[in-house]
VOBA-1610 file (N, C-alpha, C; in pm, whole numbers, padded with zeros to 5 digits, always signed):
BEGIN
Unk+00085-00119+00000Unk+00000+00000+00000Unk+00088+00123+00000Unk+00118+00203-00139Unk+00184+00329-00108Unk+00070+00445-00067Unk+00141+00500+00003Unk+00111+00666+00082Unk+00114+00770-00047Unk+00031+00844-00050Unk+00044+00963-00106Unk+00073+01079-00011Unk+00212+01103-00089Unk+00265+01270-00053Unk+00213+01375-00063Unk+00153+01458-00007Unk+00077+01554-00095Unk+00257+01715-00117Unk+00249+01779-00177Unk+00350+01832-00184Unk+00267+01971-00046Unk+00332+02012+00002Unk+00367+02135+00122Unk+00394+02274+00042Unk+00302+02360+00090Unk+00300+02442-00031Unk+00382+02614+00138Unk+00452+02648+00064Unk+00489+02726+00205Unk+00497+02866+00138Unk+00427+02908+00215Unk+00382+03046+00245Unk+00482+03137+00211Unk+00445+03276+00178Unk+00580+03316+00157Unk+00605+03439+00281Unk+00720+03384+00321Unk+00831+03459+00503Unk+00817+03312+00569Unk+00770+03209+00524Unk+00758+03127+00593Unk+00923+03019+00596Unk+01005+03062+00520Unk+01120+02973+00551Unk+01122+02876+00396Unk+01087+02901+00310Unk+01083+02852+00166Unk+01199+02849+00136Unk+01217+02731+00005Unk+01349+02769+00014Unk+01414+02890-00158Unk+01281+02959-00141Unk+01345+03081-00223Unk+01287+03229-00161Unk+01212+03248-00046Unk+01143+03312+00046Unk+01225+03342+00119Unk+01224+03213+00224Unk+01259+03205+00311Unk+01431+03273+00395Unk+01559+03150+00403Unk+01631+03155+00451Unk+01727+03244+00337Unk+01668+03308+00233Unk+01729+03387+00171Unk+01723+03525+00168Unk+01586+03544+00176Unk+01536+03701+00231Unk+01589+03708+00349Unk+01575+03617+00473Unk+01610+03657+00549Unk+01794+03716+00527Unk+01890+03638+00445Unk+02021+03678+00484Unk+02012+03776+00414Unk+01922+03786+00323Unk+01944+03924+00241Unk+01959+04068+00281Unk+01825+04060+00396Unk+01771+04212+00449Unk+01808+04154+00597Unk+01917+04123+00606Unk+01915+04124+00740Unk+02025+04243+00849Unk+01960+04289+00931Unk+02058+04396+00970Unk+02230+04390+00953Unk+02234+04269+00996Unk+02400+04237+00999Unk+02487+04278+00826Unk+02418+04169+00719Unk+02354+04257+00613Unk+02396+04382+00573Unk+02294+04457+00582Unk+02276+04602+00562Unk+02421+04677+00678Unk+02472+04630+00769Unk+02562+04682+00794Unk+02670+04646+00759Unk+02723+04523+00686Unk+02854+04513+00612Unk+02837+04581+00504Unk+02759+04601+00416Unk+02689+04671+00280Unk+02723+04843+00305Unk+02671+04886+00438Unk+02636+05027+00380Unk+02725+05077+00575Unk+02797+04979+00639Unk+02821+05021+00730Unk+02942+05165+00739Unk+03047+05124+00633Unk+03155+05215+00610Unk+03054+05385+00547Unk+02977+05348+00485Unk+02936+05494+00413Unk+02831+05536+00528Unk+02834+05506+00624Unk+02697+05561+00742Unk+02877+05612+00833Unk+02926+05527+00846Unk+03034+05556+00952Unk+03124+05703+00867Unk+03142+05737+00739Unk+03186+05804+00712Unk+03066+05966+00741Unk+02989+05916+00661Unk+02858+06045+00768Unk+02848+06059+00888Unk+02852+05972+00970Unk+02865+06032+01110Unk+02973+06091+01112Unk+03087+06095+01071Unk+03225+06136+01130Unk+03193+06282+01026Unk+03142+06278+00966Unk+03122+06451+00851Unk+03061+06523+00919Unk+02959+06447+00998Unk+02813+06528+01054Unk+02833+06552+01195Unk+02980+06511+01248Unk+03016+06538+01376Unk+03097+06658+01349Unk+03194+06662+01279Unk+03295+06719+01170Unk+03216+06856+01228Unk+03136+06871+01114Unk+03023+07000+01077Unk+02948+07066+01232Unk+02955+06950+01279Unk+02861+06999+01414Unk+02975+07097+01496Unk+03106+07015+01513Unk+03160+07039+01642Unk+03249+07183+01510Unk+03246+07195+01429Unk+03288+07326+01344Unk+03200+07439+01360Unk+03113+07399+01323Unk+02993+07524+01412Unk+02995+07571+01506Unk+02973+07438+01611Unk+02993+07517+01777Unk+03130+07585+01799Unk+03230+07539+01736Unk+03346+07628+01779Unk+03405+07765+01713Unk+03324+07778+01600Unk+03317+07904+01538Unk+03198+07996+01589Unk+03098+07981+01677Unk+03002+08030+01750Unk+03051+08067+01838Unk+03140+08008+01911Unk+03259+08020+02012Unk+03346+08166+01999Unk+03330+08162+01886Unk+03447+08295+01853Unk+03605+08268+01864Unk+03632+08110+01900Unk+03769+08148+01927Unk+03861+08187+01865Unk+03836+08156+01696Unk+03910+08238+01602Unk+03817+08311+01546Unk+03904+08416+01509Unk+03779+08561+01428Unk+03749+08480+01325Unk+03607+08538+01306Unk+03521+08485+01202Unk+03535+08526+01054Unk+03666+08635+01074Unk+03729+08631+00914Unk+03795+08565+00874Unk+03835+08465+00964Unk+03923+08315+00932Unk+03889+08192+00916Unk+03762+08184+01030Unk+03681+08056+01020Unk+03524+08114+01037Unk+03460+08072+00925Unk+03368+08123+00905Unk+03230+07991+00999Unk+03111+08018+01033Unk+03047+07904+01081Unk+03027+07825+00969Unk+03014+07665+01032Unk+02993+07586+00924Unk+02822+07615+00839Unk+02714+07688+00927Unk+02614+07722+00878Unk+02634+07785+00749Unk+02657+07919+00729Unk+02706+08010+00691Unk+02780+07951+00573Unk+02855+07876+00530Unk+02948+07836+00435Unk+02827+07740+00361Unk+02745+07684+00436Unk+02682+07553+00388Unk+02610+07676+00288Unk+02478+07777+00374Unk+02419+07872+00269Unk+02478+07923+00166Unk+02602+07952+00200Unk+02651+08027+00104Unk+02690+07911-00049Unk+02753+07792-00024Unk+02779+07698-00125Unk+02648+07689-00153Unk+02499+07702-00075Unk+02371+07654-00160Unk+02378+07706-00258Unk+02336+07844-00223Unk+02277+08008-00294Unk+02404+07992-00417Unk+02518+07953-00437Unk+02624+07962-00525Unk+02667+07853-00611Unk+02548+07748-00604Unk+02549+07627-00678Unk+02414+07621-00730Unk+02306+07737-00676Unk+02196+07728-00748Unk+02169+07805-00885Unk+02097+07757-01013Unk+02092+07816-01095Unk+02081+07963-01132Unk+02207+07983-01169Unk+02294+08171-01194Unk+02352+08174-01104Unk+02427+08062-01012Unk+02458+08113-00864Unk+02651+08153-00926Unk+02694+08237-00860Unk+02828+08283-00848Unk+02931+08096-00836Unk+02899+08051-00749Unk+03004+07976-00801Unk+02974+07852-00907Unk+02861+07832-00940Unk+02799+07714-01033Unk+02885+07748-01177Unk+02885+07848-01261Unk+02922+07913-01379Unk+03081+07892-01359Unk+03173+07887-01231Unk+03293+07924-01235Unk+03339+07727-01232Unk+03211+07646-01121Unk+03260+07510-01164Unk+03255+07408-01299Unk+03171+07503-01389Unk+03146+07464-01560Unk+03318+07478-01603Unk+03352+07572-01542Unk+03467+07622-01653Unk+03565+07523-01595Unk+03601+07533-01450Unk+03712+07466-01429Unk+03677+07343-01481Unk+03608+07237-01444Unk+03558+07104-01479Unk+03585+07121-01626Unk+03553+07177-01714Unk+03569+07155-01881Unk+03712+07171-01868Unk+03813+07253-01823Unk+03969+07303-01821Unk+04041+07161-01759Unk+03991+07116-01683Unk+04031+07018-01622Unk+04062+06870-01677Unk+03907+06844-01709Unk+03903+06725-01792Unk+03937+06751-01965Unk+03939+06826-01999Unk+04038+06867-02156Unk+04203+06810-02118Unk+04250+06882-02006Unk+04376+06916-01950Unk+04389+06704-01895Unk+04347+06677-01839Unk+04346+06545-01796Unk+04338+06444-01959Unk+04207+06437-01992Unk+04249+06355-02127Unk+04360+06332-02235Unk+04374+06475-02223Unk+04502+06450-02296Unk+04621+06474-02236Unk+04675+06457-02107Unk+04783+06416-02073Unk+04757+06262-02028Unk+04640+06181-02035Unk+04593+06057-02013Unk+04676+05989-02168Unk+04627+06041-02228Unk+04646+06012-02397Unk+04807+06032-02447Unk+04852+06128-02396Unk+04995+06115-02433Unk+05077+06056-02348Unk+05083+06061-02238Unk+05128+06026-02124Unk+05146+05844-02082Unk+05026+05798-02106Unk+05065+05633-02113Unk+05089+05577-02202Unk+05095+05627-02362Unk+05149+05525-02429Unk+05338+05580-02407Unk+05379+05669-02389Unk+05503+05735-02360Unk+05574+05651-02253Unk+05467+05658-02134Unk+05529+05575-02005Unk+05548+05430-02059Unk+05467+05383-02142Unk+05472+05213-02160Unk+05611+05217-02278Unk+05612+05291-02356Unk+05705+05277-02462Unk+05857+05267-02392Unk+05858+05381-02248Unk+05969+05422-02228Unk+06015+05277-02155Unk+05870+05245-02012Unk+05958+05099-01990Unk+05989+04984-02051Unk+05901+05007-02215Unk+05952+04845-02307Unk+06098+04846-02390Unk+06116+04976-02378Unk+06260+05022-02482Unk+06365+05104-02364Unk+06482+05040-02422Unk+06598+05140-02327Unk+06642+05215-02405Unk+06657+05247-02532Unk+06676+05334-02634Unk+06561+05455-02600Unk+06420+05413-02598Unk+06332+05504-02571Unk+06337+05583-02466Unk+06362+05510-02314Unk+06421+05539-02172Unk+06557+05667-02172Unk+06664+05611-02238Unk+06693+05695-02250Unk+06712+05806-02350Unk+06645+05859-02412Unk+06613+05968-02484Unk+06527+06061-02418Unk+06413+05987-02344Unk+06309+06076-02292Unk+06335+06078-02095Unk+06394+05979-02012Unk+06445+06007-01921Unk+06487+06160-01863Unk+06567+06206-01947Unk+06631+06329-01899Unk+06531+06416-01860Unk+06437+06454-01986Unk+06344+06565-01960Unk+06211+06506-01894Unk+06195+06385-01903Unk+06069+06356-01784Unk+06113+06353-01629Unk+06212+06316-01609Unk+06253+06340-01443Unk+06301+06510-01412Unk+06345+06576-01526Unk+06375+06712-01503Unk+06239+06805-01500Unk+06145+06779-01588Unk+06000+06844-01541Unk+05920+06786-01417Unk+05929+06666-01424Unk+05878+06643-01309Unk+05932+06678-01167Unk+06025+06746-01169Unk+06084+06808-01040Unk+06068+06917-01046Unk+06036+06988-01141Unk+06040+07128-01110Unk+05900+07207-01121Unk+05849+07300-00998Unk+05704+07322-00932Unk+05678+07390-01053Unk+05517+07376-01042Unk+05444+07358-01147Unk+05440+07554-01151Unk+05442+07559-01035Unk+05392+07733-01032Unk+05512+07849-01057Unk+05630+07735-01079Unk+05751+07856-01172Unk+05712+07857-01304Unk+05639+07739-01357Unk+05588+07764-01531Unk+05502+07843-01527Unk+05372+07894-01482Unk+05311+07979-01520Unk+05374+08097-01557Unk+05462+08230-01546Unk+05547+08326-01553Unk+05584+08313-01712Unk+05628+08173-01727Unk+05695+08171-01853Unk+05551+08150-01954Unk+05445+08075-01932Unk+05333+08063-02007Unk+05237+08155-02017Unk+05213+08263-01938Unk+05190+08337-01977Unk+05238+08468-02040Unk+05364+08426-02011Unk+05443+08553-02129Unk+05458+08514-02299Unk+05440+08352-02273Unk+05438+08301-02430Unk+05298+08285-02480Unk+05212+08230-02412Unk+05086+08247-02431Unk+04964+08341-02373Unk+05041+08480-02299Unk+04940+08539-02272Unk+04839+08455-02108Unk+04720+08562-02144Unk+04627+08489-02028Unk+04514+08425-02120Unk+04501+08331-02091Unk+04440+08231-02222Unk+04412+08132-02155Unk+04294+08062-02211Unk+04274+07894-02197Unk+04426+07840-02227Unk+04462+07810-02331Unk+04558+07797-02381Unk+04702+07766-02242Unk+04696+07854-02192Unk+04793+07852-02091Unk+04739+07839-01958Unk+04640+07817-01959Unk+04535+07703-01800Unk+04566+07523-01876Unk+04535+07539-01969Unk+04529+07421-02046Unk+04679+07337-02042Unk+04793+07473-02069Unk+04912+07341-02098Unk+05000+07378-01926Unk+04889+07398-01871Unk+04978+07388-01711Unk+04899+07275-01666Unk+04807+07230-01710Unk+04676+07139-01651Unk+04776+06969-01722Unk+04819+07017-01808Unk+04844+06958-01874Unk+05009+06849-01858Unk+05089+06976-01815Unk+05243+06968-01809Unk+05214+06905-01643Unk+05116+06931-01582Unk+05127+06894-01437Unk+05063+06727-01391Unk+04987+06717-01507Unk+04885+06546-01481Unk+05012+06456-01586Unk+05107+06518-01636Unk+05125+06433-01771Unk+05267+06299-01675Unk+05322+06356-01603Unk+05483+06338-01610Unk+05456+06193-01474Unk+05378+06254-01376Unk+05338+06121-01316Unk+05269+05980-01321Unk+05191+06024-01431Unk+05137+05923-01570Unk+05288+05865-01622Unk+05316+05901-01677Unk+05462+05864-01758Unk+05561+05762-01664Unk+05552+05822-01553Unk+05653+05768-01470Unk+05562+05617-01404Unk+05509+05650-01353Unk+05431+05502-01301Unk+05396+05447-01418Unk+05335+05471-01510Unk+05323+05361-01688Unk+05457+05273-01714Unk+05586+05381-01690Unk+05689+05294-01705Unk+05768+05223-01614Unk+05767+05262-01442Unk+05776+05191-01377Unk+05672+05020-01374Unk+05613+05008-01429Unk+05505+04902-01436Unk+05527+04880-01538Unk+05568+04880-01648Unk+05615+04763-01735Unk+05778+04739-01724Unk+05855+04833-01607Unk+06016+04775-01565Unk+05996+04650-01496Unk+05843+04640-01388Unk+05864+04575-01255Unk+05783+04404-01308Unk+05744+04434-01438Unk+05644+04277-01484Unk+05744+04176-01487Unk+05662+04074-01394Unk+05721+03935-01381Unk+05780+03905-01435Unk+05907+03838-01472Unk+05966+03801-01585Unk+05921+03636-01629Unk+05909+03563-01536Unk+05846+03473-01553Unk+05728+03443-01640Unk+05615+03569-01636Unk+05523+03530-01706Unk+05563+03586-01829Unk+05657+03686-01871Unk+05680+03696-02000Unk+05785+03587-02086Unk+05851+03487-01982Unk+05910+03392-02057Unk+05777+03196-02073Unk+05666+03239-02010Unk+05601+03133-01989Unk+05511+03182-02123Unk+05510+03308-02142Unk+05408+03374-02291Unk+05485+03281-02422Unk+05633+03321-02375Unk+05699+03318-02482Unk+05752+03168-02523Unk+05735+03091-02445Unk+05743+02967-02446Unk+05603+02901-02523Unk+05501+02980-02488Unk+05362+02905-02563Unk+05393+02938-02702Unk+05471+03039-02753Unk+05437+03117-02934Unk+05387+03249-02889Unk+05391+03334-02777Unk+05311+03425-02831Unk+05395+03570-02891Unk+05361+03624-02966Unk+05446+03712-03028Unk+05446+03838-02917Unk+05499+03939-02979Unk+05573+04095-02887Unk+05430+04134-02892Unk+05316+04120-02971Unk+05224+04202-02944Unk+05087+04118-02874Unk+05105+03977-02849Unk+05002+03912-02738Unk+05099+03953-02624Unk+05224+03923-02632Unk+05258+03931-02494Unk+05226+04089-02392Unk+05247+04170-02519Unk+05204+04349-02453Unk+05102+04319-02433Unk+04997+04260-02484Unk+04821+04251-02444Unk+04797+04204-02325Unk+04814+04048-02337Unk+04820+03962-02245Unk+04880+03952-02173Unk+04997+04002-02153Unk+05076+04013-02033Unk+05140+04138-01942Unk+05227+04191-02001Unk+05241+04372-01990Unk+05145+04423-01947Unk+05035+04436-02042Unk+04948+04582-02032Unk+04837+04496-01893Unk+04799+04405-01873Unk+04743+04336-01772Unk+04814+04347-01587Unk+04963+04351-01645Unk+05039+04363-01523Unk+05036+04488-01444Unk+05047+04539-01611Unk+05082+04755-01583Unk+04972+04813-01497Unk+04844+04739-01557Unk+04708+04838-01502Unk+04733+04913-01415Unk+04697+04826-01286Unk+04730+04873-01166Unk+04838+05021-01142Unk+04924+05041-01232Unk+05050+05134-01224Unk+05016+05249-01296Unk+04924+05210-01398Unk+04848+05325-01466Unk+04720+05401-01407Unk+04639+05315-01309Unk+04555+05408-01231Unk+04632+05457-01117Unk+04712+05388-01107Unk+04802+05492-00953Unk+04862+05651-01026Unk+04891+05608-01154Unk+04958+05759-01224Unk+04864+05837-01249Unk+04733+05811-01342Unk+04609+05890-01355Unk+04581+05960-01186Unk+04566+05900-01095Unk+04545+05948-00977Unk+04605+06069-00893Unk+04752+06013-00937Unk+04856+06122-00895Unk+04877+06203-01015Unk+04832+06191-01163Unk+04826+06294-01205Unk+04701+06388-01216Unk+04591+06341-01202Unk+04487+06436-01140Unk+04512+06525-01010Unk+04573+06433-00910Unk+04621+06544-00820Unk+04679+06661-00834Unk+04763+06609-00917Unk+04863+06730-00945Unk+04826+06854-01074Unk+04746+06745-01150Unk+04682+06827-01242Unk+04571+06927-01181Unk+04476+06927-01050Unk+04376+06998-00986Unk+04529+07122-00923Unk+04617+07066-00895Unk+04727+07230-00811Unk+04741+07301-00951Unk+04768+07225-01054Unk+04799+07286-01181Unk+04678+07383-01209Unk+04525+07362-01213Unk+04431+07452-01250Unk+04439+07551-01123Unk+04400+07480-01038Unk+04395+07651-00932Unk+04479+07701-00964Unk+04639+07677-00957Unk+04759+07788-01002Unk+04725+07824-01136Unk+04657+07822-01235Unk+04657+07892-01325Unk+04548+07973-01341Unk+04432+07909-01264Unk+04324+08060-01266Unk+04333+08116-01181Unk+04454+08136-01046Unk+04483+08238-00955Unk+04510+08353-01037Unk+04679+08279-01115Unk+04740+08376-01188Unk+04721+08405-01338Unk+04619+08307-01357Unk+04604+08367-01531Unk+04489+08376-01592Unk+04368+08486-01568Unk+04263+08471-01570Unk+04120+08546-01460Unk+04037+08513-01508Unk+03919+08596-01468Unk+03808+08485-01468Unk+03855+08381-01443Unk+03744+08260-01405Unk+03817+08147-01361Unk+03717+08008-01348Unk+03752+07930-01250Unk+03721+07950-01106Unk+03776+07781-01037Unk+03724+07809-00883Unk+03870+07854-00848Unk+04036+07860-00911Unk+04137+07943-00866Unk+04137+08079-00831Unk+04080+08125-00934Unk+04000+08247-00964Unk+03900+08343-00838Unk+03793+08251-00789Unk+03696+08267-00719Unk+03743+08272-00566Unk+03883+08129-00550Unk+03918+08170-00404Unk+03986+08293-00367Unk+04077+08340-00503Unk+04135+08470-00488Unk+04037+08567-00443Unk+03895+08584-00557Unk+03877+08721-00529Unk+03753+08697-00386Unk+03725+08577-00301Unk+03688+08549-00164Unk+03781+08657-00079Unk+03918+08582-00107Unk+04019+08635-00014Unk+04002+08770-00028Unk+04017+08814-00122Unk+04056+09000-00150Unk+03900+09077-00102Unk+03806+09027-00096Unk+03695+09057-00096Unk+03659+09039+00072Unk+03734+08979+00108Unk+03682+08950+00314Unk+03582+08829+00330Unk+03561+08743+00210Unk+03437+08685+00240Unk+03456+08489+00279Unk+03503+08492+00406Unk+03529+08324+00415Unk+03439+08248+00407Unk+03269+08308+00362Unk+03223+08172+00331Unk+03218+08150+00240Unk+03249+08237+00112Unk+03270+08207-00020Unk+03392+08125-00026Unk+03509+08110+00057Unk+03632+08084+00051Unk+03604+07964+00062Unk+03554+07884+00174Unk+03536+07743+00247Unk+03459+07715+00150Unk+03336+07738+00072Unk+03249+07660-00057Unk+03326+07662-00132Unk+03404+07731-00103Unk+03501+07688-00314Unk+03612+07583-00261Unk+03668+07611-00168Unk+03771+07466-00127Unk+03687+07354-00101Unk+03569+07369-00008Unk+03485+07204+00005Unk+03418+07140-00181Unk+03413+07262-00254Unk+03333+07231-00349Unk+03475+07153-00492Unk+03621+07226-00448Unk+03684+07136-00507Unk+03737+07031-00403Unk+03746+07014-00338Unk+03732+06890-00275Unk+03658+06788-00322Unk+03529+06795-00345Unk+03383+06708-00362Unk+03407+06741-00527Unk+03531+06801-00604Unk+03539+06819-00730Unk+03673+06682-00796Unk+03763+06704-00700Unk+03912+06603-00698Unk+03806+06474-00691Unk+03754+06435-00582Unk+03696+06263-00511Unk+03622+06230-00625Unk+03542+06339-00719Unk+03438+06295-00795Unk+03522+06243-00911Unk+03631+06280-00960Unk+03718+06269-01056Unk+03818+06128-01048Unk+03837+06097-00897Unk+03902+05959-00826Unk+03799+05878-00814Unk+03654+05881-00837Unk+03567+05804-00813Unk+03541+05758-01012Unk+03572+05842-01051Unk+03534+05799-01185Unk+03663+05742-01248Unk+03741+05747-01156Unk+03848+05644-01236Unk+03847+05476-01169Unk+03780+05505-01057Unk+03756+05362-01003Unk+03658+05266-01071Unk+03590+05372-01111Unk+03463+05298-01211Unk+03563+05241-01311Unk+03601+05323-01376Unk+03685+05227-01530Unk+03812+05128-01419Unk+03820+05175-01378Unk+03892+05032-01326Unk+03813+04925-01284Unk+03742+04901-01244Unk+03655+04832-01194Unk+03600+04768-01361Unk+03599+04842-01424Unk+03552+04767-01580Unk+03665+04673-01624Unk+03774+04791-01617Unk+03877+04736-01747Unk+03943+04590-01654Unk+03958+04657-01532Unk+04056+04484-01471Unk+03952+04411-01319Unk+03852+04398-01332Unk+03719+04295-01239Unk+03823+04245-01179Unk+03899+04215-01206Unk+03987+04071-01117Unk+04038+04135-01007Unk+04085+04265-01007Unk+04158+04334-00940Unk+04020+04360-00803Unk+03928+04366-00806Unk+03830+04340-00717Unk+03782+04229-00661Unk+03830+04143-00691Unk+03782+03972-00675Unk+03744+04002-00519Unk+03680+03934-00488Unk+03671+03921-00305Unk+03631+04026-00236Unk+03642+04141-00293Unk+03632+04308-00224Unk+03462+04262-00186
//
């Protein structure tokens, strides 16, 4: 005599097994705090930041032509990011000066760095003058660029330019000096020619050495724009902190430094994205 099974039909929160013990790990507090715990912990520490900046500029202990309240700076970055606002128009310009000035020291800059570490003929030809610009501050070239080019895009552009390019160069070619040698003799052992092995092997190794240079040359490329719309020009946020200063006004001063601040991270956040495309592996486990 067989039994009939009837099948168990389960509810759904009831512990199913596509309901159940999966929603639960899904939405579960523990969960939601490995997920989103670092970006809550970084807001509290901003929103303490901001708090205990307020109360101590309410305080008076430094004159308030130096430290302005954090209130006060917050209105003032509103009113100056809202449409026609004084500083919204000045972050169009830098941002276009910037990323012009960045692409193409992106563009010349790593195939230069990769050439220089695959060739010692190349290394040394271009050696001399990439370690000699790269030592010398970005803000003795302006003087000379604007006497050759005037006050011009033109000369925001090739300081934006001369300043993101040389640390690109240098980490591109440190990273194809430092590739395994092993895996370029295990390439070369299968058949693969000079140009799988640059694909497949080199340019895979380098990555990593090429977003560390983009990084440090954005850095250096953001000192490069403020120094050139301090001194060369009538716009920009270089521009805007000057005439804060000359003008007495520190909450215009503090919105234009927090606003390139939140201008640099946005620029390091968009290079994480293409990294995150071009090499996944490099995230494995994260």
């Amino acid at each position: 005599m067989s039994a009939t099974v009837e099948p168990k039909t389960v509810a759904p929160g009831d512990g199913g097994p596509l309901n159940g013990p999966e929603r639960t790990f899904r939405y579960s507090p523990i969960n939601y705090l490995r997920r989103y715990g670092a970006a809550g912990l970084v807001l509290l520490n901003l929103t303490c930041f901001f708090i205990l900046w307020e109360l101590f500029a309410r305080a008076e202990v430094v004159s308030p032509l130096f430290l302005p309240r954090a209130s006060d700076m917050f209105r003032t970055l509103f009113e100056g990011l809202s449409p026609g606002g004084i500083i919204l128009q000045h972050v169009f310009y830098s941002m276009r000066m910037f990323s012009i000035g960045m692409l193409a020291a992106a563009a010349v800059g790593i195939p230069i760095g990769l050439l220089m570490g695959a060739s010692k003929v190349m290394d040394s030809i271009f050696s001399p003058y990439v370690w000699a610009m790269a030592a010398l501050p970005r803000v003795a070239l302006m003087p000379l660029l604007i006497l050759i080019l005037g006050f011009s895009d033109s000369a925001k552009f090739t300081l934006i330019f001369l300043s993101a390019i040389f640390p690109i160069i240098i980490n591109c070619m440190a990273g194809v000096k430092t590739v395994d040698q092993s895996l370029v003799r295990a390439g070369q052992v299968f058949g693969a020619s000079k140009t799988d092995l640059y694909r497949k092997v080199i340019f895979p190794f380098t990555l990593p050495f090429i977003i560390s240079g983009v990084n440090q040359g954005m850095t250096r490329g953001l000192v490069g724009l403020v120094i050139a719309e301090i001194f060369g020009g009538n716009k920009g946020l270089g521009y805007l902190t000057t005439r804060a200063a000359q003008s007495f006004n520190p909450a215009l001063l503090y919105a234009v430094l927090l606003v390139l601040v939140v201008f640099s991270l946005g620029f390091v956040q968009i290079v994480k994205i293409i990294e995150t495309k071009a090499a996944p592996w490099r995230n494995y486990g994260s």
